[in-house]
Rosetta silent file (secondary structure, phi, psi, omega in degrees, C-alpha in Angstrom):
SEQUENCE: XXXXXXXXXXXXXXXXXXXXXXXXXXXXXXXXXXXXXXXXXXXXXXXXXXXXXXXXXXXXXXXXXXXXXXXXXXXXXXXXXXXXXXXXXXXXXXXXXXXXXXXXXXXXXXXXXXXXX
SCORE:     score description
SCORE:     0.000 S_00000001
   1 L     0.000  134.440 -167.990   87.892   85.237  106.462 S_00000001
   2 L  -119.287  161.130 -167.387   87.142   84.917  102.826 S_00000001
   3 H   -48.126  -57.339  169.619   83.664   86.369  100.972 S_00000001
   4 H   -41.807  -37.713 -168.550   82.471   82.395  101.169 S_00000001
   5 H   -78.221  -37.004  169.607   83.016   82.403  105.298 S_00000001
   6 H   -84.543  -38.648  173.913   80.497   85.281  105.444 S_00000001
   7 H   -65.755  -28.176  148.107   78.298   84.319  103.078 S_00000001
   8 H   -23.015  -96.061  172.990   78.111   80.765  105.589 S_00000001
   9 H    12.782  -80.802 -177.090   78.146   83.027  108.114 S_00000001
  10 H   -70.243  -30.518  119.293   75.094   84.794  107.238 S_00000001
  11 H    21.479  -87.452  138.282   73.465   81.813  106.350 S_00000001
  12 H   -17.318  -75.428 -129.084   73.954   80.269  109.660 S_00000001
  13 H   -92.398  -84.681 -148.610   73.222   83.200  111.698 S_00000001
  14 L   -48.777  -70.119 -150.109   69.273   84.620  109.363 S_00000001
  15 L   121.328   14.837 -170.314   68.268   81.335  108.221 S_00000001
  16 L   -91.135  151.290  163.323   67.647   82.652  104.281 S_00000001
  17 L   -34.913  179.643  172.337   69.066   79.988  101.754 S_00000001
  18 H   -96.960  -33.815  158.278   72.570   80.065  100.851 S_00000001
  19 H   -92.469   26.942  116.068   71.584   81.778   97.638 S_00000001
  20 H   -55.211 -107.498 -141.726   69.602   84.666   99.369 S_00000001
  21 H   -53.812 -103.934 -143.316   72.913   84.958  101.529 S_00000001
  22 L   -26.159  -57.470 -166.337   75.184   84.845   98.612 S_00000001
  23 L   -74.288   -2.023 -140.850   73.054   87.381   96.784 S_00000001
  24 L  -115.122  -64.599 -174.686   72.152   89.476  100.339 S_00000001
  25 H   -58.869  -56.613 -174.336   76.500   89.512  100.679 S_00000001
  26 H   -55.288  -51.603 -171.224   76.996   90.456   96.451 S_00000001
  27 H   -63.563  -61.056  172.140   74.689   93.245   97.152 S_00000001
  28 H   -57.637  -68.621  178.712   76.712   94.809  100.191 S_00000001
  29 H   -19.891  -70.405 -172.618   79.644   94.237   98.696 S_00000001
  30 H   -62.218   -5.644 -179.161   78.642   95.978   95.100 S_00000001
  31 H   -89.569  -15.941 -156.913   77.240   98.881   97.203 S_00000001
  32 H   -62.507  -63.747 -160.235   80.458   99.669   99.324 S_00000001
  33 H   -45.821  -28.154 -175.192   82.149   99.225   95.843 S_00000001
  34 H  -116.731    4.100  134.564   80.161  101.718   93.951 S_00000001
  35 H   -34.988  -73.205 -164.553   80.122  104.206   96.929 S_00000001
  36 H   -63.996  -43.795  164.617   83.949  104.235   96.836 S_00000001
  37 L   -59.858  -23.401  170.626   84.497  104.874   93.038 S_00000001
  38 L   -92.214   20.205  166.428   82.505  107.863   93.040 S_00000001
  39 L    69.351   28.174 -164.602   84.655  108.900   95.754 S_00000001
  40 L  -112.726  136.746 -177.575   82.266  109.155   98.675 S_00000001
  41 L   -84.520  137.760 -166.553   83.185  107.805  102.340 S_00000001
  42 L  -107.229  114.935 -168.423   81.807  104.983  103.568 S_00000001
  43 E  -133.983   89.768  174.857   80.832  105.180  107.455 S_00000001
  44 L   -83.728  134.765  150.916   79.620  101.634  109.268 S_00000001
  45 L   -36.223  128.552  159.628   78.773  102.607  112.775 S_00000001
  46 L    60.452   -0.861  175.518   80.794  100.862  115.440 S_00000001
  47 L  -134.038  -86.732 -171.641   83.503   99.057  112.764 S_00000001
  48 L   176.946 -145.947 -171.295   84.885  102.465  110.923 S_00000001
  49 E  -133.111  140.161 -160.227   85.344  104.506  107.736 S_00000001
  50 E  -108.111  125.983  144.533   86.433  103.326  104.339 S_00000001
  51 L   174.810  160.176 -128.135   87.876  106.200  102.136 S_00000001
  52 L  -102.776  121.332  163.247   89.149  107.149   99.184 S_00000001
  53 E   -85.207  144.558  178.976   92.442  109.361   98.762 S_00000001
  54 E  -116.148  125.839  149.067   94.326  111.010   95.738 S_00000001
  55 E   -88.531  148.774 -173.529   97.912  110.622   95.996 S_00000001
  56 L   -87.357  162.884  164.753   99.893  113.041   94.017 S_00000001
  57 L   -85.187  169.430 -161.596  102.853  111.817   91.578 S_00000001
  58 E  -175.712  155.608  173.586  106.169  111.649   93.245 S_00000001
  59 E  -102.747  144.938 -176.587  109.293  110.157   91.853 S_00000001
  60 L  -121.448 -124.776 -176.348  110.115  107.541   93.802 S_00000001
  61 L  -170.039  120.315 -179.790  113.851  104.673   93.117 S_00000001
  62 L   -75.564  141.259  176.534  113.523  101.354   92.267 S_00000001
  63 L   -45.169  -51.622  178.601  115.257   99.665   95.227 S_00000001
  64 L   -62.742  -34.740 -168.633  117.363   97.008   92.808 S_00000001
  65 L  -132.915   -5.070 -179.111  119.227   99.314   90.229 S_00000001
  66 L    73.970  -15.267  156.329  118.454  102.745   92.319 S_00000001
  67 L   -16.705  123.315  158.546  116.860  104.335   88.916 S_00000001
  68 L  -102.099  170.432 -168.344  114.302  106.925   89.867 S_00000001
  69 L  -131.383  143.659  161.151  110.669  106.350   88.294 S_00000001
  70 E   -78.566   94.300 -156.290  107.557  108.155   88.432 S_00000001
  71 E   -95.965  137.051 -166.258  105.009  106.838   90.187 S_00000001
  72 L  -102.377  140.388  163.698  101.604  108.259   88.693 S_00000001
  73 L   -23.664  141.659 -176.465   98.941  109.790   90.865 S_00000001
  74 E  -167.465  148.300  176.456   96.375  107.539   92.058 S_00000001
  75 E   -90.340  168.562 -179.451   93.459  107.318   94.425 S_00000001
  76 E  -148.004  148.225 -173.225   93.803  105.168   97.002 S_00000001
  77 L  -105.615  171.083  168.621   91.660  103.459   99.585 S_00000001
  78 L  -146.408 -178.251  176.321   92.400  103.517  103.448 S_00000001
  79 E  -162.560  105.200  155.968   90.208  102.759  106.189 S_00000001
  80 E   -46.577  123.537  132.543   90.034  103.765  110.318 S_00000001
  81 L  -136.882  175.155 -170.432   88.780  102.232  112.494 S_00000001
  82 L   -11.075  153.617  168.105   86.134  103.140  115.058 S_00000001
  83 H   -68.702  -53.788  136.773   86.900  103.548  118.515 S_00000001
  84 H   -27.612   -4.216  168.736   84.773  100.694  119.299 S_00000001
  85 H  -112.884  -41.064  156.946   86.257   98.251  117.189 S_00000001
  86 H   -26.288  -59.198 -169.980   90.074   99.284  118.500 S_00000001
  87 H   -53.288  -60.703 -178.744   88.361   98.593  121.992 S_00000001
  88 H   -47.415  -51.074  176.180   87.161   95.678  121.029 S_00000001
  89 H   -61.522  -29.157 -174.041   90.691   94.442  119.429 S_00000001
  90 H   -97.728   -5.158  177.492   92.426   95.319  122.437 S_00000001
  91 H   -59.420  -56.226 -178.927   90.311   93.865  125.191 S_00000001
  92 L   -61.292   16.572 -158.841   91.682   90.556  124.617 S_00000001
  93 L   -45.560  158.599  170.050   95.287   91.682  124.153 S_00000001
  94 L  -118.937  130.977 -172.727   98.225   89.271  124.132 S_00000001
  95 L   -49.686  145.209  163.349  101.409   90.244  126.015 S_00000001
  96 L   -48.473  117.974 -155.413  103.871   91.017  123.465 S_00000001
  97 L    86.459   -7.233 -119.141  105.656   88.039  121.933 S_00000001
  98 L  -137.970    3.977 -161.456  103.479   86.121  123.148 S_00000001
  99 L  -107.502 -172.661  163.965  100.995   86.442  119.200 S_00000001
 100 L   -87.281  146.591  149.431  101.798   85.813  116.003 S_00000001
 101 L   -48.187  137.467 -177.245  103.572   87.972  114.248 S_00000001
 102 H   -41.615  -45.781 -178.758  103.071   90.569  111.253 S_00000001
 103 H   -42.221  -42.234  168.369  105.415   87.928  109.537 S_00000001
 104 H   -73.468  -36.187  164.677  103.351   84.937  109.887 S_00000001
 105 L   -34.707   98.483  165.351  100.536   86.866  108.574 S_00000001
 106 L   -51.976  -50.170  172.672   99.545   86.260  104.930 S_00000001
 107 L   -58.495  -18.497 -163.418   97.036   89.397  105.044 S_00000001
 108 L   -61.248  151.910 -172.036   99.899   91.720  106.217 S_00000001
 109 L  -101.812  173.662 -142.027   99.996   94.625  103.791 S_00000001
 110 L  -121.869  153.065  179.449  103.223   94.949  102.198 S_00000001
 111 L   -17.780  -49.662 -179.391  106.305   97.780  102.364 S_00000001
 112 L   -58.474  -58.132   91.813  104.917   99.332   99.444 S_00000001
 113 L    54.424    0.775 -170.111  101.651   99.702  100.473 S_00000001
 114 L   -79.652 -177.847 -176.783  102.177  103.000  102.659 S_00000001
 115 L  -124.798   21.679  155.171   99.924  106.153  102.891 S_00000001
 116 L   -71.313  166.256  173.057  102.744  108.532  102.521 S_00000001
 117 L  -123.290    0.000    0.000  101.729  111.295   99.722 S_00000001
């Protein structure tokens, strides 16, 4: 789902123009967004919690020549969610094998991408 399929979306569903929902959608958006740089957790009811981490530096190895490198300290975001939205993902489960795969997945996030510190 891309920012255009919700602004449709909302659209659709109130009944406000499509530029009210574009500008209705820009607005949530810029608030999550300026929540999370000041470093404050973001908690929607019933979907989950957005929030922001400091990772420490660490040396890590590039994989190709085995070099190690310093990977610099960084916040990071991560995000849970709710018990209610798990529930929700899992009513409809599909026997195993039976989905697509992480692989087929464009969105999947990638090896790098972990939440060790």
């Amino acid at each position: 789902m891309t920012k255009a399929d919700i602004i449709e979306s909302v659209y659709e569903r109130v009944g406000f123009s499509k530029k009210e929902s574009a500008e209705i959608v820009e607005l949530v958006f810029d608030q999550l967004k300026e929540t999370l740089e000041r470093g404050d957790k973001v908690k929607i009811s019933g979907f989950g919690n957005f929030l922001v981490r400091f990772k420490k530096a660490r040396v890590g190895r590039n994989p190709q020549t085995g070099k190690e490198i310093e990977i610099s300290a960084r916040r990071v975001l991560t995000f849970r969610p709710s018990q209610v939205l798990k529930a929700a993902l899992n009513e409809g489960r599909v026997p195993e094998g039976d989905g697509p795969s992480a692989e087929d997945d464009d969105d999947a996030p990638d090896a790098d991408e972990d939440d060790d510190e």
